[in-house]
Residue, then its C-alpha position, 0 to 999 in steps of 0.5 A: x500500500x502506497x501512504x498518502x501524507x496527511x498535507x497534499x497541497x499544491x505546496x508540497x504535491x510537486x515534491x511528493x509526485x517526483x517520488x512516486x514511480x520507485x513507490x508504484x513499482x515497489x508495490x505488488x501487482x496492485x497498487x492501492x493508494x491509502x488516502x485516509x490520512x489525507x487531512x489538509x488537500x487542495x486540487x493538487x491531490x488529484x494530480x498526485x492520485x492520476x500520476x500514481x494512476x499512470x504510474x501503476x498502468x504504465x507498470x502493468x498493474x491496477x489502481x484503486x484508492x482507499x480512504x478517499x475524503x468525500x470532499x477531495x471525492x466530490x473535486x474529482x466529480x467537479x473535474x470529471x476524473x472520478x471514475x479514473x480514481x476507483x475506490x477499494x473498501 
């Protein structure tokens, strides 16, 4: 399982994305995003949570995301990706 930080903003999302390919391919065939530490999250998160996705699907493995905060769920709504971020019980 892949930890979000508990702050993913525009601030720090750049630094955090930069990361993420060795994180994708240290994990196994399925790549799950825990996002319920998420605590402070702007639009930027997203852009974390697609990049993870493209990483994952680039390395032939799945995506989903766990712990999703309904509000950063209703901005994926508001940008139309929702369905690119798949949510894991």
């Amino acid at each position: 399982m892949l930890t979000l930080p508990s702050i993913l903003t525009h601030a720090v999302a750049a630094d955090f994305a930069r990361g993420l390919k060795p994180l994708v391919l240290s994990q196994a065939a399925e790549v799950v995003a825990d996002a319920s530490t998420l605590q402070e999250f702007d639009s930027s998160a997203l852009a974390v949570l697609l990049a993870c996705r493209r990483e994952a699907l680039a390395a032939g493995k799945s995506f989903s995301v766990r712990g999703l905060p309904a509000r950063l769920r209703q901005l994926a709504g508001l940008y139309g990706v929702a369905e690119l971020i798949p949510a894991t019980a």
